[in-house]
N, C-alpha and C positions, 0 to 999 in steps of 0.2 A: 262535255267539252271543257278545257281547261282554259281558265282565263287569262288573261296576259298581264304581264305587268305592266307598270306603267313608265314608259321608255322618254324622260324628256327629249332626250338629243334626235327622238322620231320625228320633234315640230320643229328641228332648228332650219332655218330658212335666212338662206345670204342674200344679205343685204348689203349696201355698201353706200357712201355719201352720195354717190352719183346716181342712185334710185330716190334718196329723197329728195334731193335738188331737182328731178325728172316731176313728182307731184308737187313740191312746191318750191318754183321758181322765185320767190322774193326772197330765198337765202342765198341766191348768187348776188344781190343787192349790200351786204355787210363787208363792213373792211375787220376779218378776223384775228387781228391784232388789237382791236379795243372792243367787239365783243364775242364774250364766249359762244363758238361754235356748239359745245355741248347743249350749254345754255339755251342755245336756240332751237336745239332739234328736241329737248326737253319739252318744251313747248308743244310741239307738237307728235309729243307720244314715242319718241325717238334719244335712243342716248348713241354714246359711239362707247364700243366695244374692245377697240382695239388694244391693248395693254401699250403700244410704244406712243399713242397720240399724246402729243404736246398742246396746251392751250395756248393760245392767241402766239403764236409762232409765225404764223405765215398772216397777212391778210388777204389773200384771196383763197377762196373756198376752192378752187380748181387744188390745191394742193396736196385737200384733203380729200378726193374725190375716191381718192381707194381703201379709205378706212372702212373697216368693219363697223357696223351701226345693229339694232337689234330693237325690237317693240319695246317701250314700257308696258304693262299690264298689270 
């Protein structure tokens, strides 16, 4: 039997701001114009992924809800 290789893009799993806001609800609580959205999903094992996101641009997190987000590990 021949073995496989090792395929990263087999574990990619979409995510988006609006999934982690779903498990933790105190980051709709931040005005994201004085703190980093990154910053805070950092926190908790989370970065955002997206190439065109902008820091603290908007403050309300609804704006960011469709960014691409991914595990840290």
């Amino acid at each position: 039997m021949a073995k496989k290789t090792f395929n990263p893009d087999s574990f990619d799993i979409d995510l988006k701001v609006s999934d982690v806001v779903e498990r933790f609800p105190q980051l709709l609580e931040n005005n994201y114009k004085k703190v980093s959205l990154n910053e805070e999903l950092t926190k908790l094992n989370y970065e955002v992924v997206t190439p065109t996101y902008e820091d603290k641009k908007y403050s309300s997190i609804n704006e960011y809800l469709k960014l691409d987000v991914d595990y840290i590990v």
